[in-house]
N, C-alpha and C positions, 0 to 999 in steps of 0.2 A: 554487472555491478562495477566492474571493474573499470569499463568505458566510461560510465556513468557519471563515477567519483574524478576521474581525470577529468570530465569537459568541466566539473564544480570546481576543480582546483584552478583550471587554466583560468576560468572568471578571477576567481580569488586572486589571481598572482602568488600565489602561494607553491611550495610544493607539497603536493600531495603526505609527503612522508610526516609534516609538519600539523595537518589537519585531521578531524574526527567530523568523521561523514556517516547520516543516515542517508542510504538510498534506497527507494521504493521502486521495484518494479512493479505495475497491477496492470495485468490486466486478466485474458482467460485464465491464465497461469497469473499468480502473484507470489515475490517473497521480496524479503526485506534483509541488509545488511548494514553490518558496522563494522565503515571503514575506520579503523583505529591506525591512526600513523600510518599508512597505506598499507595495510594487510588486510582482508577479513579475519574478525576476531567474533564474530557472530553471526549466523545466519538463519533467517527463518523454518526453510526447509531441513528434515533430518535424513533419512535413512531412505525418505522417498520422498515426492512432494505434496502427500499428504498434510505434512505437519505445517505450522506457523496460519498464515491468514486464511481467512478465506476467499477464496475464489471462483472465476463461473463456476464450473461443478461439485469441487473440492472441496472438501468440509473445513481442512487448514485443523487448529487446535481440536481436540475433543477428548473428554473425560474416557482414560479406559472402562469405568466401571459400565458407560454408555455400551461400550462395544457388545462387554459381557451381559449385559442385561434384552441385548438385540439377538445375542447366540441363545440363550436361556428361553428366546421368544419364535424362535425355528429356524432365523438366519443361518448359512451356513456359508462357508469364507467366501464362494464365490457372489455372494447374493451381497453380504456386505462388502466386498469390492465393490460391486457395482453402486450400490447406496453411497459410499464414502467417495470414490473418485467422478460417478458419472449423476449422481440424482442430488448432490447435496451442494453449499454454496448458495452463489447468488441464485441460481435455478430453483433448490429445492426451498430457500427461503421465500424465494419471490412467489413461487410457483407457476414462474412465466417466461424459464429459461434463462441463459444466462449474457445475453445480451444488456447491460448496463444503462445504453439508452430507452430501451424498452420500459424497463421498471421507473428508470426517472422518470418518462412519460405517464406510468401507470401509478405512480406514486403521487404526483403534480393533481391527477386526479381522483386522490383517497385513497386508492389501492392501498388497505393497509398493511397484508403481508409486502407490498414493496415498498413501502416507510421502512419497513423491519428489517429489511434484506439490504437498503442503502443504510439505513443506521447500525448494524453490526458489523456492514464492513469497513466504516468509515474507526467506528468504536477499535476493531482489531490492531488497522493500521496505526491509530495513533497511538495504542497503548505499546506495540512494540517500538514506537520511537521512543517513548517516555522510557522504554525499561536500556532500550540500547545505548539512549543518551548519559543516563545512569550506569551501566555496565562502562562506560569508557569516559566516565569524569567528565562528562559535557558534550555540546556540541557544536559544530561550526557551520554545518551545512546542513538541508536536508532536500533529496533530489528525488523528482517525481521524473519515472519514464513508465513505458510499454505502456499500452493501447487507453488503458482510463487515465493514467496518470499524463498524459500527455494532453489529452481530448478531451476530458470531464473537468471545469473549473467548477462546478457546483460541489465536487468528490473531493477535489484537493481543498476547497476553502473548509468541507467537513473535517475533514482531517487534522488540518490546522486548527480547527478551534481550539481551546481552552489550553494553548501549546506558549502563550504569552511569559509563560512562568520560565520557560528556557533563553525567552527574549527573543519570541518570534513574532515579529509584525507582520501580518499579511497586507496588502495592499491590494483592493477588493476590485479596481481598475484593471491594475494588472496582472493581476489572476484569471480576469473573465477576459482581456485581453491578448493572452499570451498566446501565443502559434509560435510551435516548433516542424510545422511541414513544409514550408520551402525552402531558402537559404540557410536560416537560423538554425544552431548547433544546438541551441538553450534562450530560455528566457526569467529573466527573475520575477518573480512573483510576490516580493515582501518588500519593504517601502526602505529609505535610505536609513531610517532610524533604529532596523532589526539589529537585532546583536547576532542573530543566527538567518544564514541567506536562504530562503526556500527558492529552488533552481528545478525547473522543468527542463527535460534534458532529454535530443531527439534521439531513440533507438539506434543503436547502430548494431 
């Protein structure tokens, strides 16, 4: 997150210390931070990386009462480990595993638990920009890396939707055009009239 927000700064000309940054990592693993004046001041993950999005297997957020209703039903901690880090996410929504290109393909053709599994996770991520954007008075950037956010423009224009309200224009060319796997550090993906820059930003 930390690389991340500096390749968004060096675009901006800005320093870092100056800017309020959402970055998104997604992919097997996904979490989301807010870069507030160059610090993390929020971060998706808590105590393991169960908590925040969802991801290929990971459930990300879920209702404790869910847990206790799963123990009450014969679960016992090892069984829901394995449910909560290795069978849940985009896998157990999809129920086609947790390869991302897969379900888009099986969703393109009805699959409708992979409509459901591309719509929560898209649903996830943008709700924690909406609250981290709010947690830090606004925002100036928001940066998509790790393996979906880099590679999926269908996943990042989801995400963007209905995100106009912060003064984000996507730019629907260069969103499906963007490649950050050769030379390119980043590329922007929202049009010159955004108030807030959405920045696909290469892994490092």
């Amino acid at each position: 997150h930390e690389y991340a927000a500096g390749i968004a700064a060096e675009f901006l000309e800005r320093p870092l210390g100056e800017l309020r940054i959402v970055t998104l990592h997604l992919g097997n693993g996904a979490s989301a931070c807010a870069v507030e004046f160059g610090r993390s001041s929020e971060t998706s993950m808590g105590n393991t990386p169960l908590e925040g999005l969802v991801m290929g297997t990971r459930s990300g957020d879920v209702d404790a009462g869910v847990l206790l209703a799963l123990l009450r039903e014969g679960y016992d901690v090892d069984a829901l480990d394995e449910l909560l880090n290795h069978q849940s996410g985009l896998a157990g929504l999809s129920g086609l595993g947790n390869d991302l290109r897969e379900i888009e393909s099986a969703a393109a053709q009805g699959n409708d638990r992979a409509r459901l599994a591309i719509i929560v996770f898209a649903h996830r991520a943008r709700k924690y920009i909406g609250a981290y954007a709010a947690a830090m008075g606004g925002v100036d950037a928001i940066v998509f890396t790790g393996g979906i956010g880099e590679n999926s423009a269908s996943m990042r224009g989801r995400i963007l939707q209905r995100l106009e309200f912060l003064g984000v224009i996507m730019d629907e060319d260069r969103n499906r055009d963007a490649s950050v796997q050769s030379d390119n550090d980043y590329a922007v993906i929202t049009t010159p009239r955004s108030r807030v820059e959405a920045i696909v930003v290469k892994t490092n």
